[in-house]
C-alpha positions as CSV (number, residue, x, y, z in Angstrom):
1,X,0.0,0.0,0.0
2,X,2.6,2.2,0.4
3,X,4.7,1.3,-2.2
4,X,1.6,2.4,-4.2
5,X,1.3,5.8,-2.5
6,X,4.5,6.6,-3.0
7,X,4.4,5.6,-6.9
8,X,1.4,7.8,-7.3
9,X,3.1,10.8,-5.4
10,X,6.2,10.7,-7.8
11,X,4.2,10.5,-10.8
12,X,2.3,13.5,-9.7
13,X,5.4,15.2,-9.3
14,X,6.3,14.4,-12.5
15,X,2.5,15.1,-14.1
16,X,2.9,18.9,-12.2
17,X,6.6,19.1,-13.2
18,X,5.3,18.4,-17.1
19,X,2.7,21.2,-16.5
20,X,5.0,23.7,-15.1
21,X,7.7,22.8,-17.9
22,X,4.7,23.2,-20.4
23,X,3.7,26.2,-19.3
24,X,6.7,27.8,-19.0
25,X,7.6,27.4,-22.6
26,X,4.3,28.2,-23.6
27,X,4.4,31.2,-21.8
28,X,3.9,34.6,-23.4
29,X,7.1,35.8,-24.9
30,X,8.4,39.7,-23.9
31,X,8.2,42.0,-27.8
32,X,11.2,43.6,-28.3
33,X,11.3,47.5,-28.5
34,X,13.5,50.8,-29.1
35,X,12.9,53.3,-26.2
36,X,14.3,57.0,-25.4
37,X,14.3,57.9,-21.6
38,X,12.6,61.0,-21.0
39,X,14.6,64.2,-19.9
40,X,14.6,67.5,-20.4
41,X,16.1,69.5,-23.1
42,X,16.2,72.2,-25.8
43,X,12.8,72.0,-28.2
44,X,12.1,74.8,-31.1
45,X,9.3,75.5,-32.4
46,X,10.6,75.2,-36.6
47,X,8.8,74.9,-40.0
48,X,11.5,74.1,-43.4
49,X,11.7,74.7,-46.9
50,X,9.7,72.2,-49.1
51,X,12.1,72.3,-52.1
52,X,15.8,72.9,-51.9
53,X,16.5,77.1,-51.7
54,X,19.6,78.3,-53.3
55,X,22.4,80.6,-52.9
56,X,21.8,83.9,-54.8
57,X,23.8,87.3,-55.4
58,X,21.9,90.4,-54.2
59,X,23.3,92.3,-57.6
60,X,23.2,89.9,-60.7
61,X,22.7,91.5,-64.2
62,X,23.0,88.8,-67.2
63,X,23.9,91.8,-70.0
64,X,23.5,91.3,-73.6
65,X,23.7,94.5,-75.6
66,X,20.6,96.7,-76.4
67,X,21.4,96.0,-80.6
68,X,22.8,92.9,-82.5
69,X,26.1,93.1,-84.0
70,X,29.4,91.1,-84.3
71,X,31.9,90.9,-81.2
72,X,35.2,93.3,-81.7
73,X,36.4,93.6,-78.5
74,X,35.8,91.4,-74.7
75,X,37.8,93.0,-72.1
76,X,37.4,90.4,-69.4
77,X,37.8,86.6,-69.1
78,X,35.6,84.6,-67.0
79,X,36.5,84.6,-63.4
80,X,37.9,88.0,-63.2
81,X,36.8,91.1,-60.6
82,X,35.9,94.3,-62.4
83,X,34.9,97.4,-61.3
84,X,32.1,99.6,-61.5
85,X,32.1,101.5,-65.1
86,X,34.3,98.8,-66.7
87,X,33.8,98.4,-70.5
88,X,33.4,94.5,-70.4
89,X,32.5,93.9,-74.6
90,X,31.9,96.3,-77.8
91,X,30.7,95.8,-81.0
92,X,31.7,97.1,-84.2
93,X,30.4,100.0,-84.9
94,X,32.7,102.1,-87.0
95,X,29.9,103.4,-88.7
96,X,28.5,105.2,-85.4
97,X,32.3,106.3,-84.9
98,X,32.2,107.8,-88.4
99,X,28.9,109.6,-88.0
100,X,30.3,111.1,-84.4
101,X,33.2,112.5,-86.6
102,X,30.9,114.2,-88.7
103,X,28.5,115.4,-86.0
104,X,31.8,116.7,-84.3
105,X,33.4,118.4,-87.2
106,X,30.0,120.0,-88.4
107,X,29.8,121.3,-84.7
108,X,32.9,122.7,-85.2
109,X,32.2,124.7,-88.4
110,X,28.8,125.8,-86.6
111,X,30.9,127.2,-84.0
112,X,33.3,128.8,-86.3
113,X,30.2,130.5,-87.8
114,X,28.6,131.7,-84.0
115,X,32.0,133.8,-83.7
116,X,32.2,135.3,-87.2
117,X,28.3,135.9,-87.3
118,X,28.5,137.2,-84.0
119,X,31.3,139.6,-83.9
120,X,29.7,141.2,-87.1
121,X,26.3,141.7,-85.6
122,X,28.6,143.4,-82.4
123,X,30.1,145.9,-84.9
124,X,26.7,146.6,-86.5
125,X,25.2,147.3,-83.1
126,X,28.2,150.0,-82.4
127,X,27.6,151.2,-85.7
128,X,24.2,151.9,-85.4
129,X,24.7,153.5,-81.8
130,X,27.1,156.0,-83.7
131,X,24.4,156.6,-86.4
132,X,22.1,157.4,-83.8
133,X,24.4,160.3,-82.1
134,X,25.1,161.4,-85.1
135,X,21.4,161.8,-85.9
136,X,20.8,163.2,-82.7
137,X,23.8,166.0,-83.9
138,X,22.0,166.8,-87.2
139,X,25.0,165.0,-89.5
140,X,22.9,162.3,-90.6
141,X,19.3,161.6,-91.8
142,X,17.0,159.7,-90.5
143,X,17.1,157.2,-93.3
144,X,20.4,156.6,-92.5
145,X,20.0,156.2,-89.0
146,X,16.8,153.8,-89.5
147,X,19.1,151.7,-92.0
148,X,21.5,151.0,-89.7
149,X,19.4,150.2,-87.0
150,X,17.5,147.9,-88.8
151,X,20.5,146.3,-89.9
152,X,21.8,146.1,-86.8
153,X,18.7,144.1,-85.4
154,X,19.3,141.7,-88.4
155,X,22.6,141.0,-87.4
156,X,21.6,140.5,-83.8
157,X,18.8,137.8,-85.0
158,X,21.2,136.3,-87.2
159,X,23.4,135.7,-84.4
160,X,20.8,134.2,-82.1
161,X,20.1,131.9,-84.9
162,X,23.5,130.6,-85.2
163,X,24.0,129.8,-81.5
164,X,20.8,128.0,-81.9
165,X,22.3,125.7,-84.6
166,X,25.0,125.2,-82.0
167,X,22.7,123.7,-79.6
168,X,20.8,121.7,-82.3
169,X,24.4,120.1,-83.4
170,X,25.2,119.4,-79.9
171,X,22.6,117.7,-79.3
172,X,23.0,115.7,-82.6
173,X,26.6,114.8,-81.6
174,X,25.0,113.7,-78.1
175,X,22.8,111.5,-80.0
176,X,25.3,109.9,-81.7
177,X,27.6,109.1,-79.2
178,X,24.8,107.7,-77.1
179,X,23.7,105.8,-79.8
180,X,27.5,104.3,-79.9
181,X,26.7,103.0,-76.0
182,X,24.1,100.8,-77.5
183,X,27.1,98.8,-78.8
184,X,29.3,98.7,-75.6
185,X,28.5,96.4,-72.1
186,X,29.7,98.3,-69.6
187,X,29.7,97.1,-66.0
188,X,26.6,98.7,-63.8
189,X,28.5,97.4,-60.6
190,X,31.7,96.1,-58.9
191,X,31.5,92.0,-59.2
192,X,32.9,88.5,-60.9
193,X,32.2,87.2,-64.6
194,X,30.6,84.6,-64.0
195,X,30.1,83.7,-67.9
196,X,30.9,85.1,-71.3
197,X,29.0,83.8,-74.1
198,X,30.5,84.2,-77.7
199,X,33.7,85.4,-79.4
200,X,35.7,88.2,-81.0
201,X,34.5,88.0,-84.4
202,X,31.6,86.6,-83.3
203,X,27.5,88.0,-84.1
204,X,25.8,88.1,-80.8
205,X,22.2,90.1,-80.2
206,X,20.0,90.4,-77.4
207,X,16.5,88.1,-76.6
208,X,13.4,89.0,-78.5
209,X,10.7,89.2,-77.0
210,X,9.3,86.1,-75.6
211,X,12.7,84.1,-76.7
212,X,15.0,83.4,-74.2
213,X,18.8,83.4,-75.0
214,X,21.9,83.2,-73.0
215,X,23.0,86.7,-72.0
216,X,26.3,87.6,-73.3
217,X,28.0,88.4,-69.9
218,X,26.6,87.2,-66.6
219,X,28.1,89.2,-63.8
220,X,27.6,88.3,-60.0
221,X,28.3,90.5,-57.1
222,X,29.5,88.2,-54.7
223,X,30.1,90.5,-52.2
224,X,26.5,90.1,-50.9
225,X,24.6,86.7,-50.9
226,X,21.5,85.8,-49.6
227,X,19.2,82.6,-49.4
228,X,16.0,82.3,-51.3
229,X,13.7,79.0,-50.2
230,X,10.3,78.0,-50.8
231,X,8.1,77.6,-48.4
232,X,5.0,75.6,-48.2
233,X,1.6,78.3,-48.2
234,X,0.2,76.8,-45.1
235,X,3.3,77.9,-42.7
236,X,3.3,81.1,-44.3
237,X,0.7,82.8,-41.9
238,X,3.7,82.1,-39.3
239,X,6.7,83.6,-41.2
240,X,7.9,87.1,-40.3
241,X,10.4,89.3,-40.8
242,X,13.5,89.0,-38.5
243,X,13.0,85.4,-37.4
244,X,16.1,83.5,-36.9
245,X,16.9,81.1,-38.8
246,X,19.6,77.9,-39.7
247,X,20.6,77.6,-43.2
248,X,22.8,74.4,-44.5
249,X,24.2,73.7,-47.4
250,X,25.0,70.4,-49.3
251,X,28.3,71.4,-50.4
252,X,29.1,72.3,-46.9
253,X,27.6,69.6,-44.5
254,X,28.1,69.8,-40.7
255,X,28.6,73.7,-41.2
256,X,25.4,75.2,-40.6
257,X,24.9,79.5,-40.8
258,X,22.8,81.5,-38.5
259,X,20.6,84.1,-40.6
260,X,17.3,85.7,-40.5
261,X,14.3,86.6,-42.5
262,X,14.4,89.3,-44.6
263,X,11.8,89.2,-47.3
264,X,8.3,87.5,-47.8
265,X,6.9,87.3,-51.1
266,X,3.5,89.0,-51.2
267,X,2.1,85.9,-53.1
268,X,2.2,82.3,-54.0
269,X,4.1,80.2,-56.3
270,X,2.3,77.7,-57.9
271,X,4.6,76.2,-59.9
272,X,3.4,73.2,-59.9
273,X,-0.5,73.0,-58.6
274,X,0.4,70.6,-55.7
275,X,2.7,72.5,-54.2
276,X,2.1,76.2,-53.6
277,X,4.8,77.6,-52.0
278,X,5.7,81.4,-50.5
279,X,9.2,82.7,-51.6
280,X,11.4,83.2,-48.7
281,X,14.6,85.7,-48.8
282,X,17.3,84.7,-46.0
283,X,20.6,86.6,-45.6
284,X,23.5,85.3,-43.6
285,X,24.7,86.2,-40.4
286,X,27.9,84.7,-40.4
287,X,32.0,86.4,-40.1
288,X,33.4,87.6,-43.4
289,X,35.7,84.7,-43.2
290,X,33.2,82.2,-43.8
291,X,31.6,84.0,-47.1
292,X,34.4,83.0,-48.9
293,X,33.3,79.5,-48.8
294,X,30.0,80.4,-50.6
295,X,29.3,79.9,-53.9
296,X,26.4,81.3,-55.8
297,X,23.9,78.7,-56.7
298,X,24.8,75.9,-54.0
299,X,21.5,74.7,-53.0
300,X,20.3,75.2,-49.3
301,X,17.8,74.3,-46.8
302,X,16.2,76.8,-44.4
303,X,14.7,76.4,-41.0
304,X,12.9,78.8,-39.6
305,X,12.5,79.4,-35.6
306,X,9.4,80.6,-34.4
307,X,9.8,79.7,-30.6
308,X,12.5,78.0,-28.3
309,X,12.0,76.0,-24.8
310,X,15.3,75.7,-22.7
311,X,15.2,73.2,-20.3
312,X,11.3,71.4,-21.0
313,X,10.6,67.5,-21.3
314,X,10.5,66.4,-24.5
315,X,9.8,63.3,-26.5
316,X,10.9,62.4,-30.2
317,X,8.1,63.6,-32.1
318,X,8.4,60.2,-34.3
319,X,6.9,58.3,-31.3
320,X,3.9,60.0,-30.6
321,X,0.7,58.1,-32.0
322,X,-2.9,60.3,-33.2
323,X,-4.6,62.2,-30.6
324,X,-1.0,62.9,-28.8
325,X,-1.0,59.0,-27.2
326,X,2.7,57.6,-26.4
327,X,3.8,54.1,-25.4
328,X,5.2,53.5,-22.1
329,X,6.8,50.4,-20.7
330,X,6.6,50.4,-17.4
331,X,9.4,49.4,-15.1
332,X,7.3,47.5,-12.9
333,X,6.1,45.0,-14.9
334,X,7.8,45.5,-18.1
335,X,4.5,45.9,-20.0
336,X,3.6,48.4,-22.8
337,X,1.4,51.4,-21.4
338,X,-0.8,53.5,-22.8
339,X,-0.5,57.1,-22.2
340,X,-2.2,60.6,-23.3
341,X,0.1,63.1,-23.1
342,X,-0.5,67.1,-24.0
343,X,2.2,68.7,-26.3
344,X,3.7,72.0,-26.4
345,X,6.2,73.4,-29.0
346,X,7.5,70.9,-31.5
347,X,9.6,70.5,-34.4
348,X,10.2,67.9,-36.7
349,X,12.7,65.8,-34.1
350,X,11.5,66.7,-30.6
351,X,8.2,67.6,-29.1
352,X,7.6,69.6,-25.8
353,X,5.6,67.5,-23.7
354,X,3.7,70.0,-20.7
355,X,1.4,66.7,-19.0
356,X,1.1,63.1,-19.0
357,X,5.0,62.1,-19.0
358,X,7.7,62.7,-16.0
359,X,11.4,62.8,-16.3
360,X,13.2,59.0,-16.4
361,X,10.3,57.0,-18.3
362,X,11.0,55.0,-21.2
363,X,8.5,55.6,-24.5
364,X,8.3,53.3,-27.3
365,X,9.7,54.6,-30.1
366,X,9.4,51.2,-32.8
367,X,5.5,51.6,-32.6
368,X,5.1,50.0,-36.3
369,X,7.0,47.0,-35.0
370,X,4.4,44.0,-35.2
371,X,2.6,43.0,-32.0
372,X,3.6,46.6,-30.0
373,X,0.6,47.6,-28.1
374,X,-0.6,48.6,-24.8
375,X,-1.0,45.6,-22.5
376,X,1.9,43.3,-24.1
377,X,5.0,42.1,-22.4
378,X,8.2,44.0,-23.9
379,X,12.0,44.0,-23.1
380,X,13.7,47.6,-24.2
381,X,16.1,46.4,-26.9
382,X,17.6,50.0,-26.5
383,X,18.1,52.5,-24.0
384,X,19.1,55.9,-25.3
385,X,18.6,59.4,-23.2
386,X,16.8,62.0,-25.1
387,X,19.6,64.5,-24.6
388,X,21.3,66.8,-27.4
């Protein structure tokens, strides 16, 4: 009888040892999951370009001359600094040199004429004053003295006439030589050639209208660069002059500028009709020293900073779910939590949090991770502070 009860007592050992071994490998298994530990930190409040801005000059002129004609003279190469005034390319245009001789020399003659026109019309006027004494003194007639007046009047409106066609041949030589400028590109401001399109010898002539053509000379004022960006219409009720802003540049990573706002466009871009954007003009804040590493044309990203937090809890704002709900494992009991939590400023990367989360909790960040949701058993697979 005993041998019997102790036979059924080990194989109820065994039966409950089966059962616990059973159920310990059937036993739920912990879901793996990324978490940040909550501290506090630096949040701003930030809204970006939607296209890549670029670098732009604040002076750029692309010059082609005001007539057609064939290249005699370029006076720069591409690259170099000129100044102000500068004669950069010239056309021929003997012919316009040949009719400013002309206008010059027939000024000239017209001139000539004034004086000799002039200084007879003088000598009539004294010889008429004579006439008149004399009159007055009984040696002349009248006749005589009327004769000489009137010819002395004559003279005088002669004269007048001829320093009239001094002004008309003035202004003809004026004409000329401004018509000669049509032919010249001369620089409106100090800056770089950027590029020169076409030889000496060469027929070059500027865009008609509608047609677009390569300007003859581009010339860039890189002395002054600014940022232009597109941003999308629905931030732009937030955008205002003077904001700060933080402007990178793919040709210079890791090397972000500080700048600020400095025009809005008063409309919106619709270049293409799902995406309207507002034009955006940045300029840079930074030392002289760093300009020179500027180029025009690099493309750039802005972002603009409408508010900053020192100091707040915040959250990645990747791991917060709709209606501002967060994951929490819980230290307790290692299982997934399900909290509310209300937001403050946020950005793209990190999001203020003002209720619902307290310094040192761990949030869920791999919330598309199969199986992740409140109520599960999870292990943190890594534990990375939410500092920066």
């Amino acid at each position: 009888m005993r041998l019997l009860h102790r036979r059924l007592l080990v194989a109820a050992l065994v039966i409950a040892a089966l059962a616990a071994g059973i159920g310990w490998f059937k036993r739920p298994q912990p879901i793996a999951v990324t978490v940040k530990t909550v501290e506090s930190g630096k949040v701003e409040a930030s809204i970006a370009n939607t296209r890549a801005g670029s670098v732009e000059a604040c002076q750029r002129a692309k010059m082609a001359p005001i007539m057609g004609g064939r290249i005699e003279y370029i006076g720069v190469k591409e690259g170099d600094h000129v100044k102000a005034g500068q004669v950069l390319m010239r056309l021929w245009n003997e012919d316009q040199q040949a009719q400013a001789g002309l206008a010059s020399a027939q000024l000239e003659t017209v001139r000539r004429r004034v004086t000799e026109i002039c200084t007879a019309a003088d000598s009539a006027v004294r010889e008429a004053a004579r006439n008149k004494q004399l009159f007055q003194q009984g040696f002349v007639s009248a006749g005589r003295e009327e004769t000489s007046r009137l010819e002395a009047d004559a003279r005088r409106a002669a004269c007048e006439t001829a320093r009239a066609e001094v002004k008309s041949s003035d202004a003809k030589l004026a004409s000329v030589k401004i018509e000669q400028r049509r032919t010249v590109l001369i620089a409106p401001f100090a800056g770089t050639v950027a590029k020169i399109v076409g030889e000496v010898g060469e027929y070059t002539m500027p865009s008609p209208p509608g047609i677009v053509t390569p300007p003859a000379i581009d010339l860039i004022d890189d002395s002054c660069l600014y940022v232009k960006a597109p941003m999308d219409e629905v931030d732009a009720p937030r955008l205002a002059k003077g904001q700060n802003v933080r402007i990178t540049l793919d040709a210079l990573p890791g090397k972000p500028f500080a700048g600020h706002v400095r025009r809005i466009a008063p409309y919106v871009s619709a270049v293409e009709k799902q995406a309207r954007t507002v034009d955006i003009e940045v300029d840079f804040d930074q030392t002289p020293e760093a300009r020179g590493q500027l180029l025009v044309g690099y493309s750039a990203d802005v972002e603009v900073v409408l508010a900053s937090h020192e100091n707040v809890l915040r959250i990645p704002t990747a791991a917060i779910l709709e209606g501002n709900r967060v994951l929490i494992l819980r230290s307790s009991d290692s299982k997934l939590e399900e909290r509310k939590i209300k937001p403050g400023i946020a950005n793209w990367e990190y999001t203020e949090v003002l209720e619902g989360l307290s310094a040192g909790e761990k949030i869920v960040t791999s919330q598309e991770r199969a199986g992740v949701k409140a109520g599960v058993l999870a292990e943190a697979e890594e534990d990375s502070p939410v500092t920066k």
